[in-house]
C-alpha positions as CSV (number, residue, x, y, z in Angstrom):
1,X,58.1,-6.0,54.5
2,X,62.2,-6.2,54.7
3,X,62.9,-2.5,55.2
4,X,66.4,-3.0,56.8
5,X,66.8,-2.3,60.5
6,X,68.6,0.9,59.6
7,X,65.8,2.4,57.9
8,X,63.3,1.7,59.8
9,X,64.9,3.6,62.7
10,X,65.0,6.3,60.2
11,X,61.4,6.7,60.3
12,X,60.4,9.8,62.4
13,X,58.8,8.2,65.4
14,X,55.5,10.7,66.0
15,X,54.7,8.9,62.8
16,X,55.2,5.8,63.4
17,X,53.3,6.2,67.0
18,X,50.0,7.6,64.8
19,X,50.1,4.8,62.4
20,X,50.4,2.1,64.9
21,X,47.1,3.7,66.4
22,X,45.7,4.3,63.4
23,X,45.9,0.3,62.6
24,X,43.8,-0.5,65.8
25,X,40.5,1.9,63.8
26,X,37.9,-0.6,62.9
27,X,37.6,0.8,59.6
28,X,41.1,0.9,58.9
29,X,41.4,-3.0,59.6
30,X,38.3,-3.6,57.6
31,X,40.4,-1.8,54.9
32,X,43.1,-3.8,55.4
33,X,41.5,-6.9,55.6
34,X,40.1,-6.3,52.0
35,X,40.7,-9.6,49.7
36,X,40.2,-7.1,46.6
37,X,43.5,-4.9,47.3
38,X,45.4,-8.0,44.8
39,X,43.0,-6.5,42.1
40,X,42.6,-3.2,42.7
41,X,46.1,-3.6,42.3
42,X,45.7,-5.1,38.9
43,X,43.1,-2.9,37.8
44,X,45.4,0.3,38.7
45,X,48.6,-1.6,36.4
46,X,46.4,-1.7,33.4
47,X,45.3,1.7,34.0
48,X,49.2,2.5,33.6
49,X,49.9,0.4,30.9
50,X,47.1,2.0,28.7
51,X,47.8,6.0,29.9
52,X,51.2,6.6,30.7
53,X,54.6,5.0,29.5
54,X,56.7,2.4,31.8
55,X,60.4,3.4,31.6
56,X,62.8,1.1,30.7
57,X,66.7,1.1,30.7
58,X,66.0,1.1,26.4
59,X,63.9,3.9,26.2
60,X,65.3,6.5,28.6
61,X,68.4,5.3,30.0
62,X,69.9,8.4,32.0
63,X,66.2,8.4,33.6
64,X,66.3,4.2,34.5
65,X,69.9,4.8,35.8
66,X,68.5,7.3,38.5
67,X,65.7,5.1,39.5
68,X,67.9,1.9,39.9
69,X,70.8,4.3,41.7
70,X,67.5,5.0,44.4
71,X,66.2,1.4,44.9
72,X,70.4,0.4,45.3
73,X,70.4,3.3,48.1
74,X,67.1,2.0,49.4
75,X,66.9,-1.3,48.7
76,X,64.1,-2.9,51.0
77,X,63.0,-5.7,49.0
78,X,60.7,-4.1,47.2
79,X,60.3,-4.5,43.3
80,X,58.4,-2.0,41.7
81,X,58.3,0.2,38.1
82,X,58.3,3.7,37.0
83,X,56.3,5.5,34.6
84,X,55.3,8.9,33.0
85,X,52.5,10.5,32.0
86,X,51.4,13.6,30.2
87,X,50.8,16.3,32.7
88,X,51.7,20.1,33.4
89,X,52.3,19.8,36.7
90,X,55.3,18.9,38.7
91,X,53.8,15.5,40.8
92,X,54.5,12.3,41.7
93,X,52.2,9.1,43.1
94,X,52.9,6.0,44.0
95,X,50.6,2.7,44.3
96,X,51.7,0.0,46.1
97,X,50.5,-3.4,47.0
98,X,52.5,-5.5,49.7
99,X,56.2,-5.4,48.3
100,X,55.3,-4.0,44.8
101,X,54.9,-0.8,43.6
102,X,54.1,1.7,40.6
103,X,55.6,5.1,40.7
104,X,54.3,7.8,38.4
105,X,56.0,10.6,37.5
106,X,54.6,13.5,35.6
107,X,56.4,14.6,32.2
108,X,57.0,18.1,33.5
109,X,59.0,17.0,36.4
110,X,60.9,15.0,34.5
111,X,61.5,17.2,32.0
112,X,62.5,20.1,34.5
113,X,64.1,18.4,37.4
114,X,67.5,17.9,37.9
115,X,68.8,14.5,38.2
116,X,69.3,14.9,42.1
117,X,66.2,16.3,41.8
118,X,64.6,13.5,40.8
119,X,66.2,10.9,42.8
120,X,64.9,12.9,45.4
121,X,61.6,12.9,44.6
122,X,61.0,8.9,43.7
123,X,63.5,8.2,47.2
124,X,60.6,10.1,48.9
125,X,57.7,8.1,46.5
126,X,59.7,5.0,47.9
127,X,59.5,6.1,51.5
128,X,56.1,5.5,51.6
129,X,56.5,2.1,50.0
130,X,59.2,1.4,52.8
131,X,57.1,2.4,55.6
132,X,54.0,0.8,54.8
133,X,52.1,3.8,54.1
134,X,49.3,2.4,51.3
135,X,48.1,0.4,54.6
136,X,46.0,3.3,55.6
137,X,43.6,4.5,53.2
138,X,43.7,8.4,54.3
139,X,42.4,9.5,51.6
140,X,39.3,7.8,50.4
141,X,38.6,7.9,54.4
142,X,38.7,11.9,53.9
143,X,37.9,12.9,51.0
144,X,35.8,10.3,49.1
145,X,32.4,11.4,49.0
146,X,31.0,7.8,48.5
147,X,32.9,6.7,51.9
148,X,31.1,6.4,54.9
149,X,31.1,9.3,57.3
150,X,34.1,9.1,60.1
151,X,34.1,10.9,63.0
152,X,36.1,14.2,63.9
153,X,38.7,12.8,66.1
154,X,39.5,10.4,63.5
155,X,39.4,12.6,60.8
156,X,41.9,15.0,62.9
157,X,44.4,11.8,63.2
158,X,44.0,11.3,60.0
159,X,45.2,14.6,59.1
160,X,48.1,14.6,61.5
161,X,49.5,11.1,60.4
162,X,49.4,12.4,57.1
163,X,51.3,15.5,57.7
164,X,54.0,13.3,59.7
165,X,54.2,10.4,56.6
166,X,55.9,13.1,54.3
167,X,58.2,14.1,57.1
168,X,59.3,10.4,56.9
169,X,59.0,9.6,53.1
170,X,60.9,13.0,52.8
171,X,63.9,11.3,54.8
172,X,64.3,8.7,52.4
173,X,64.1,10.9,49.4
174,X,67.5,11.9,51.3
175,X,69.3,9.1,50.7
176,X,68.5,8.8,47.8
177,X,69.7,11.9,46.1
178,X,72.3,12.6,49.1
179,X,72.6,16.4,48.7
180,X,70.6,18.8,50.8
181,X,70.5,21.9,47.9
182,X,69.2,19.7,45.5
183,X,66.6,18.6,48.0
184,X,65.8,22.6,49.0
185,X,65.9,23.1,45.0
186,X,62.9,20.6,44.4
187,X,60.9,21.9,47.5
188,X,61.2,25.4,45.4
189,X,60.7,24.4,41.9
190,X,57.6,22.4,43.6
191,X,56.4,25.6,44.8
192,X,56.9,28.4,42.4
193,X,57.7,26.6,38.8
194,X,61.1,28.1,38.4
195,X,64.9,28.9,39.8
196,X,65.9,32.1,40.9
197,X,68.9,33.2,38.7
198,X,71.0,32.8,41.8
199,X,70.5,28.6,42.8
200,X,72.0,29.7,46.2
201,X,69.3,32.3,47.1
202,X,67.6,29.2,47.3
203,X,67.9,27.8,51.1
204,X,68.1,31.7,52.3
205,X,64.8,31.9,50.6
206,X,63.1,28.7,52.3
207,X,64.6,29.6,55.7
208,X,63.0,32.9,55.5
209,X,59.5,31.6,54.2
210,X,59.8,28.9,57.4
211,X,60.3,31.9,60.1
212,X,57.5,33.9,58.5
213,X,55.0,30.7,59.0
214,X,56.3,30.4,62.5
215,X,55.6,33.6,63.2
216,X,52.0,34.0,61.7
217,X,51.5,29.7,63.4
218,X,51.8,31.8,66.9
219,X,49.4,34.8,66.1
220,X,46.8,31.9,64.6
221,X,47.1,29.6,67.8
222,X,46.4,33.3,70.1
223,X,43.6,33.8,68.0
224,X,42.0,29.8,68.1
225,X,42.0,30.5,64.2
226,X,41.4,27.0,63.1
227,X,40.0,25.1,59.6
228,X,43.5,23.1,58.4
229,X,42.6,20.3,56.2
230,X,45.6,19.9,54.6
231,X,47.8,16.0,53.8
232,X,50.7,17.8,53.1
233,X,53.0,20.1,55.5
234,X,53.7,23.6,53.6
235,X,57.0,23.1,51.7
236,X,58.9,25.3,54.0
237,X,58.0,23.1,57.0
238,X,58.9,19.8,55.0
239,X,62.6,21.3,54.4
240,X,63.8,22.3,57.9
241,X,62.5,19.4,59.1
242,X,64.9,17.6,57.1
243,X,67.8,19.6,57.3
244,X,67.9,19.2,60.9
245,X,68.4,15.3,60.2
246,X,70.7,15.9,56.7
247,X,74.1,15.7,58.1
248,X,73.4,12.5,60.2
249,X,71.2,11.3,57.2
250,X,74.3,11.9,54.6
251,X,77.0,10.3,57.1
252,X,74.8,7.0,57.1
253,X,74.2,6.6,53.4
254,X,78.2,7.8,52.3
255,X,80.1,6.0,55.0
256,X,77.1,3.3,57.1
257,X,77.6,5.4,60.2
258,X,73.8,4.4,62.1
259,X,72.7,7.2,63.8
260,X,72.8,6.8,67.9
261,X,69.7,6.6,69.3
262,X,70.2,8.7,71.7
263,X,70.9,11.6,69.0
264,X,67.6,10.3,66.1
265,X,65.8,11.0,69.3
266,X,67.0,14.3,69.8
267,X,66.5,15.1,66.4
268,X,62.9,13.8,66.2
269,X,61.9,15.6,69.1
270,X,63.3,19.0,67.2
271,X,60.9,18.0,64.3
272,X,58.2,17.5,66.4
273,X,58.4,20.6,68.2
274,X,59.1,22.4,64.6
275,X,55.6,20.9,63.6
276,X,54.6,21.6,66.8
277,X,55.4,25.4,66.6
278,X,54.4,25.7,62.8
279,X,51.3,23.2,62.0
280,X,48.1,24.1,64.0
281,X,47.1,20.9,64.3
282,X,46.2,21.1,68.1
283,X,44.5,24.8,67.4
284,X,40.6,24.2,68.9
285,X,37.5,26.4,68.2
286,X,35.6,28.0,71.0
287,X,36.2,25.7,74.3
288,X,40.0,23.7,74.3
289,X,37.7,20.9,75.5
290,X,36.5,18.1,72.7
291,X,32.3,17.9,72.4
292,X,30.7,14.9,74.4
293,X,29.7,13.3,70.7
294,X,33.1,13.3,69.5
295,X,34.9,12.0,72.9
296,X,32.3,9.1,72.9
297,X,32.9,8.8,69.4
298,X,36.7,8.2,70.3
299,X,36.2,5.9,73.4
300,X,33.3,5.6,75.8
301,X,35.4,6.3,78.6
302,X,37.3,9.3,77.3
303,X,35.1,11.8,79.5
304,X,36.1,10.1,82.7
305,X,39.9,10.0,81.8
306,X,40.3,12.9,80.9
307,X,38.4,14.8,84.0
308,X,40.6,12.3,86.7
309,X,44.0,13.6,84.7
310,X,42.8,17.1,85.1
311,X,42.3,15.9,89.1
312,X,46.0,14.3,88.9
313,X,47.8,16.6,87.3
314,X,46.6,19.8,89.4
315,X,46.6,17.8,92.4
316,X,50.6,17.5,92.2
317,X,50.9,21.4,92.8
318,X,49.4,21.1,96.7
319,X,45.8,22.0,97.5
320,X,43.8,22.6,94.2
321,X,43.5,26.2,93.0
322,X,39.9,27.9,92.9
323,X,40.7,28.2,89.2
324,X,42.0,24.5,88.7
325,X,38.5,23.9,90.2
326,X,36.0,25.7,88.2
327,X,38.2,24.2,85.1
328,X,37.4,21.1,85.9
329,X,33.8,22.0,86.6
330,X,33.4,23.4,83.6
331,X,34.7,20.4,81.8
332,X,32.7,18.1,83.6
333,X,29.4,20.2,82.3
334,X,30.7,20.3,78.7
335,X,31.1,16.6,78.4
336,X,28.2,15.5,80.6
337,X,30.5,12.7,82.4
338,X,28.9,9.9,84.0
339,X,31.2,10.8,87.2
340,X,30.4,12.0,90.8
341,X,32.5,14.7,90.5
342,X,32.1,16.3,94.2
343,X,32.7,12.6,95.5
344,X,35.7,12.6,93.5
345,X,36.9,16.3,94.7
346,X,36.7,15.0,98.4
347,X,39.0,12.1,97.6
348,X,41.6,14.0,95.9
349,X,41.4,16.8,98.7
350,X,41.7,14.8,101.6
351,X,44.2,12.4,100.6
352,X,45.9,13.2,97.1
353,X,48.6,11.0,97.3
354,X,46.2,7.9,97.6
355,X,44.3,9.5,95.1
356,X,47.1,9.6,91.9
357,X,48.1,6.1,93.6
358,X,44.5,5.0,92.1
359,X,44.1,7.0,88.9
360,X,47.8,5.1,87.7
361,X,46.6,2.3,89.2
362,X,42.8,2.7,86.9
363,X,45.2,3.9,83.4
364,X,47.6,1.2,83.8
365,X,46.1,-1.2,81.9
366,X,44.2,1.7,79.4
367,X,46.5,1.7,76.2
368,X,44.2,5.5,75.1
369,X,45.3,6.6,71.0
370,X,47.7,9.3,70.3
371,X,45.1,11.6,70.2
372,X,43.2,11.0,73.2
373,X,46.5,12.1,74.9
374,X,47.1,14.8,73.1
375,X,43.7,16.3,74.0
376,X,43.9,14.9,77.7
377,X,47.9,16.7,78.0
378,X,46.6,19.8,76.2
379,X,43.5,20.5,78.1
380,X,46.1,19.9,81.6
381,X,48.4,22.2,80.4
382,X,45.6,25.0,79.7
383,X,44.2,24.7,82.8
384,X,47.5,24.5,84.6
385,X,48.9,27.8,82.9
386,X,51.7,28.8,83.3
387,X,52.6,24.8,84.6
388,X,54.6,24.3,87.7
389,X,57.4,21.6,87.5
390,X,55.6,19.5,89.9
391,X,52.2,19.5,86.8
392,X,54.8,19.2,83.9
393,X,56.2,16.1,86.1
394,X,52.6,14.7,86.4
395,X,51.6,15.1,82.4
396,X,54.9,13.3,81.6
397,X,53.9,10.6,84.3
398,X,50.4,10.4,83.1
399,X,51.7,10.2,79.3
400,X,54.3,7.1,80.2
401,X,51.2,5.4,82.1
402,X,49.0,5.8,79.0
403,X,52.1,4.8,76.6
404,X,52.1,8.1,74.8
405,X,55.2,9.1,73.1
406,X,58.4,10.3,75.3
407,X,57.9,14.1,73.6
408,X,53.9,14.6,73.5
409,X,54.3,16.5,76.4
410,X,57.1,19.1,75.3
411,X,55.5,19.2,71.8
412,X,52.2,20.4,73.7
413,X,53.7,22.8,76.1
414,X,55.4,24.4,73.2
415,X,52.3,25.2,71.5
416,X,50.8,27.6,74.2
């Protein structure tokens, strides 16, 4: 793919950590591997061809000029076509095969939608082009009852990558239309069908639907109410996500000013911590710990790992607390680890500087997926509660030795 350096740093990075993990799943590379993605590809064109209408600079011109307008924002070298079909609903999909694509727009969108509007919606469509998205097939992996069963941590990473592609997709749908209100105004129209007769009651209305999902995120998290299944962050969620990157986003597509790294860093730790604090995807039912079956499932080894990060991290606060203890104990139960666990206590008593010496030395070369740290720093920070600096230090060292991403452990702290 030649999505231009620029871009590509545009691309919020929790995502862009998931799907590089999600690439190393066995049956994500068997997917990918697939000699029959060329025809499917095929088979999906003549599908368009024979139900909906291609658009052409002929038959709709003010329509074409928009499109062409985002790929000239965009660029990318991609080569794709649009085309419409007969539907009631306000949607858009995109299919995409190496650098080509098909984007299908429905005719009420199109008919309803502002130009802005629209470029903001097929910008977005063209985001997941850019990025590479089609390589993982979340879908059919969760929701095709002919596919072979997957297992729940996969299924859970699945969910979360999914959730994180539309923050990225969203960006470029940015670019593309370069105005924040008209971004806000087909968030809304998505939602509810119609404008308010006041267009600028718009944002105040989305900012006050975001606050209310934040607050109701906290009671949900308090109460371990859990059961999210969704591939899509509610709209609300979607939009201050991106107006905390708009005015940085609007300065590099109006004048080419690249966004410091130090500052897209900032930003994307601000997203994160808004998905953090809104999204329940870390929310667990009954005991924070994961089942045996599913940390097997993830890696052989997870039990271990995660019970000597429990021993590393509450080691770093002095002499292990009576309650650090029985957490750990507890743990070790639950996930019937293949571990001498009062051998281990004895170690990590009598000498605990030795002892984290040999548990970094034992991860070092242990590259663990996004989610295995996420379950390893959550369950450290609920047995550590309320975490000393000396713990928060440790999780942050224990999330650089496992090369987890530089905000995993903020984004989990936030959360409790």
């Amino acid at each position: 793919m030649n999505t231009s350096a620029p871009l590509k740093a545009l691309r919020f990075n929790y995502e862009a950590h998931l799907f590089k993990d999600l690439t190393r799943e066995p049956r994500i590379r068997a997917f990918q591997e697939q000699a029959q993605q060329e025809q499917y590809f095929t088979l999906h064109k003549r599908h368009l061809l024979g139900t909906a209408v291609k658009i052409t600079a002929d038959l709709f011109p003010k329509l074409y000029r928009v499109y062409q307008d985002c790929l000239s924002h965009l660029g990318g070298g991609v080569e794709g076509h649009l085309y419409i079909h007969q539907d009631s609903q306000y949607n858009a999909h995109v299919y995409a095969h190496e650098q080509r694509f098909d984007i299908l727009l429905t005719s009420a969108l199109v008919k309803d939608f502002k130009p802005l509007e629209l470029a903001f919606v097929m910008g977005h469509e063209l985001g997941h082009v850019l990025f590479e998205h089609h390589q993982i097939p979340a879908g059919h992996l969760l929701f095709d009852e002919q596919a072979e069963p997957i297992s729940a941590s996969l299924a859970k990473s699945l969910l979360q990558w999914s959730r994180a592609a539309e923050i990225s997709a969203d960006r470029m749908g940015f670019l593309a239309c370069g105005d924040l209100t008209s971004a806000a105004n087909a968030f809304f129209k998505t939602a509810c069908g119609i404008y308010p007769d006041d267009e600028r009651l718009v944002l105040s209305a989305l900012h006050a639907q975001f606050a209310e999902i934040e607050h109701l995120t906290q009671d949900m998290q308090k109460q371990k109410v859990s059961g999210y299944a969704s591939t899509h962050p509610l709209i609300p969620i979607r939009f201050k996500s991106l107006e905390l990157i708009s005015l940085d986003l609007l300065a590099f597509r109006n004048q080419g000013k690249i966004i410091k790294e130090r500052d897209l860093n900032m930003i994307n730790q601000q997203v994160q911590t808004v998905l953090s604090n809104t999204e329940p995807v870390n929310i667990q039912t009954g005991h924070p710990l994961p089942s045996r079956t599913e940390a097997v499932e993830a890696q052989p080894e997870f039990p271990a790992l995660l019970l000597l990060s429990l021993l590393f991290v509450a080691s770093h606060d002095g002499a292990l607390q009576r309650k650090d203890i029985q957490f750990i104990r507890d743990a070790h139960q639950r996930l019937q680890a293949d571990l001498n666990l009062d051998e281990v206590f004895t170690d990590c008593q009598n000498n605990p500087a030795s002892f984290q010496q040999q548990v970094l030395e034992e991860f070092a070369g242990h590259r663990a997926t996004q989610d295995m740290i996420l379950q390893v720093l959550h369950s450290c920070a609920l047995m550590c509660q309320p975490c000393t600096p000396a713990q928060i230090q440790a999780m942050h060292t224990l999330c650089r030795c496992l090369h987890g991403a530089n905000n995993l452990v903020e984004a989990v702290l936030s959360t409790l």
